[in-house]
C-alpha positions as CSV (number, residue, x, y, z in Angstrom):
1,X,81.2,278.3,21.0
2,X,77.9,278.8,19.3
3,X,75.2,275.6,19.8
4,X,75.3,274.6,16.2
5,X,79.2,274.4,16.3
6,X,78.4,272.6,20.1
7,X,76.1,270.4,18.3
8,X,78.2,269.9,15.6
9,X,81.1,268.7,17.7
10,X,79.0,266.3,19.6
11,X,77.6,264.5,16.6
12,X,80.9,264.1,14.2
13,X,82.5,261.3,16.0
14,X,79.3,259.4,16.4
15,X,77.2,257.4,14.1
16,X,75.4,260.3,13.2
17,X,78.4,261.1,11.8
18,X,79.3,258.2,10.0
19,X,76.4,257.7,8.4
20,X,75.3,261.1,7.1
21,X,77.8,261.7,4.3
22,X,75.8,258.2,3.2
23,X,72.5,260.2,3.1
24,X,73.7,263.1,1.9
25,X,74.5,260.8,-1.6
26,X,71.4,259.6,-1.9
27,X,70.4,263.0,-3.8
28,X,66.7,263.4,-1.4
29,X,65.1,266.8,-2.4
30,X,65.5,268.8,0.8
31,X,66.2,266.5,3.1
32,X,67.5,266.4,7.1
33,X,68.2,263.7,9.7
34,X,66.1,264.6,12.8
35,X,64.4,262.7,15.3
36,X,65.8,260.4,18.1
37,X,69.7,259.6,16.4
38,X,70.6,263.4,16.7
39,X,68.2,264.0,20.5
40,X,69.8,260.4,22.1
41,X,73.0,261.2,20.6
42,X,73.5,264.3,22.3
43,X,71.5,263.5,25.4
44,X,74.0,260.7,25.8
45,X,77.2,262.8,25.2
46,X,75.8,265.2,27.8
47,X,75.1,262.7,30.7
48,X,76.7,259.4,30.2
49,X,76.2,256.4,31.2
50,X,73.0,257.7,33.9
51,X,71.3,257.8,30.3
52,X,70.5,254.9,28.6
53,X,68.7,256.3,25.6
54,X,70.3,254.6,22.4
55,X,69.7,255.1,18.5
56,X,67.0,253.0,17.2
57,X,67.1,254.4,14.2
58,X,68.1,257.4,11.8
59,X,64.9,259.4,10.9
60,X,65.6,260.8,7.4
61,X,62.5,263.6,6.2
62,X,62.8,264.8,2.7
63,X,59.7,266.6,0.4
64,X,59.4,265.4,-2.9
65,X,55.5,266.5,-4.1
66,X,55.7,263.8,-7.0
67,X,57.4,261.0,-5.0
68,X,56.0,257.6,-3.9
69,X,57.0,255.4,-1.3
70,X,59.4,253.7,-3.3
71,X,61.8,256.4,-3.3
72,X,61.6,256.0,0.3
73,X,62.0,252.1,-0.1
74,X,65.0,252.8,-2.3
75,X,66.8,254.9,0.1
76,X,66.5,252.6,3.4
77,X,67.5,249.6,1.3
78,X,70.4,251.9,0.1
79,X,71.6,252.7,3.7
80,X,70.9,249.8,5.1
81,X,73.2,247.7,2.8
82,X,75.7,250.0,3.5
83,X,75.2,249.9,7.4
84,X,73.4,246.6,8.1
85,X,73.7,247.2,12.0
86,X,71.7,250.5,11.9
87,X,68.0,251.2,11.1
88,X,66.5,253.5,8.6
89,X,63.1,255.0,8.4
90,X,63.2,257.4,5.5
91,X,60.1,259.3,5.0
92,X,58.7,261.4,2.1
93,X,57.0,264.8,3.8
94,X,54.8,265.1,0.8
95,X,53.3,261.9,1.3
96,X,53.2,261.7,5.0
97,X,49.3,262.5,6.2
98,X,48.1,260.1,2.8
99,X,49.5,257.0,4.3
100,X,49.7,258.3,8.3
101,X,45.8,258.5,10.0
102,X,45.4,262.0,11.5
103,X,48.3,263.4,10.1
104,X,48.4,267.6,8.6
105,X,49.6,267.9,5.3
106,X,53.2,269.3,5.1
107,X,54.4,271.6,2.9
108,X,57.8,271.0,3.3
109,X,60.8,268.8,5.1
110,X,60.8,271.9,7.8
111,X,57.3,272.3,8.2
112,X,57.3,268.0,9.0
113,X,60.0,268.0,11.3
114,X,58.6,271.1,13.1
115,X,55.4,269.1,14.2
116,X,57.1,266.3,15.5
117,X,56.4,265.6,19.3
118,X,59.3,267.3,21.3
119,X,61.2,270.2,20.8
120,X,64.8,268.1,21.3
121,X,63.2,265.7,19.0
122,X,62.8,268.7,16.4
123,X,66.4,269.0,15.4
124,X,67.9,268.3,11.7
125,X,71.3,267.9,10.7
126,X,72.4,267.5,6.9
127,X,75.2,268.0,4.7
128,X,75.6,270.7,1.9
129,X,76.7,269.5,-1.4
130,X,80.3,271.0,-0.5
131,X,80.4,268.9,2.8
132,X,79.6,271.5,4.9
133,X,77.1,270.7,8.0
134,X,74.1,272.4,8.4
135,X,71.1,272.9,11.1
136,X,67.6,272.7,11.3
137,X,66.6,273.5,14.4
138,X,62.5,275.3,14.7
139,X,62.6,275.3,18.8
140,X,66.4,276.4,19.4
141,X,68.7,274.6,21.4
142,X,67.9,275.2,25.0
143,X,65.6,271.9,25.2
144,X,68.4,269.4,23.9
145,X,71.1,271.0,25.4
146,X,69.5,271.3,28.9
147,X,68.2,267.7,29.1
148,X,64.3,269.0,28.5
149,X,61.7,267.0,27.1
150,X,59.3,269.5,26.0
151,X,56.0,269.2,23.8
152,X,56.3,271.2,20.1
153,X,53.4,273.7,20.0
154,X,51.3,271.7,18.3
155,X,51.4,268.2,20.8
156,X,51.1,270.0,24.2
157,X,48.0,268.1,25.3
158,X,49.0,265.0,23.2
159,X,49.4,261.7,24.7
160,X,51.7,260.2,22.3
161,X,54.2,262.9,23.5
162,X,53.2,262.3,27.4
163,X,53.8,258.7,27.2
164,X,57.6,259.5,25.0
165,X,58.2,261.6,27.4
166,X,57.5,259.1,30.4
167,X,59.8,256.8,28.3
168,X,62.5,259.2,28.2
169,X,62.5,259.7,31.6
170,X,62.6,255.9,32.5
171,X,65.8,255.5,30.9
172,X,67.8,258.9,31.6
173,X,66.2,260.1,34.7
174,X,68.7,263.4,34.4
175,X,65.8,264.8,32.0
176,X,63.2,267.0,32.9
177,X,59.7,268.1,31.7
178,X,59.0,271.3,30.8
């Protein structure tokens, strides 16, 4: 079995799950859910109950060049009506280093999610307009599948991403640095 299929497999009959044919309606130009709902979700699946990592929330990226931040607004309130047990925080790559101190500007969803902190952390999931799943995924695999926290390129000397990663390891000690 290839690792999207692997991936794939592990994230259908979860909340990821649930919730993404919900986001897929909401129509976001070029969107993906990334972050810690796909990394925990798998990291859980792959070492039980030694990992305690849950979802906080579902980190939706999408680029819209002429969107504000009430498109982004519009969509969490969406979702969150639908699922008011879950956490959204939808966020507009166009817009991002405008609003976020220190931030690059992105010049699309990919090249967002790409600078996120960790590699495991860089992984997107979305659905096609025929229901069909499909993968983001800038670092590979390996890290997520192998229980690696590991710094993207552009965070390997950031402390943001040293303290995550200490986090990480507090609550599912079966990870390891890179």
């Amino acid at each position: 079995m290839d690792s999207a299929t692997r991936l794939q497999k592990i994230l259908v009959d979860s909340p990821v799950g649930v919730v993404l044919p919900a986001i897929s309606l909401l129509n976001l130009p070029n969107w993906w859910l990334a972050g810690g709902a796909v990394r925990n979700t798998v990291w859980k699946s792959l070492f039980g109950d030694e990992c305690q990592l849950i979802i906080n929330d579902f980190d939706i990226a999408f680029f819209d060049a002429l969107g504000d931040r009430d498109q982004e607004l519009a969509a969490k309130a969406t979702l969150t009506a639908q699922f008011p047990d879950y956490k959204f925080d939808v966020k507009n790559q166009a817009s991002f280093a405008r609003w976020r101190a220190g931030s690059r500007v992105y010049n699309s969803t990919e090249d967002g999610v790409s600078d996120w902190l960790h590699t495991a952390t860089a992984v997107g999931v979305r659905l096609d307009e025929q229901g069909q799943w499909q993968f983001f995924t800038p670092y590979a695999l390996d890290d997520i599948f192998n229980g690696i926290i590991r710094p993207t390129p552009a965070h390997l000397h950031n402390r943001n991403a040293e303290n995550k990663a200490a986090s990480f390891l507090q609550k599912c000690p079966c990870l390891r640095l890179a």
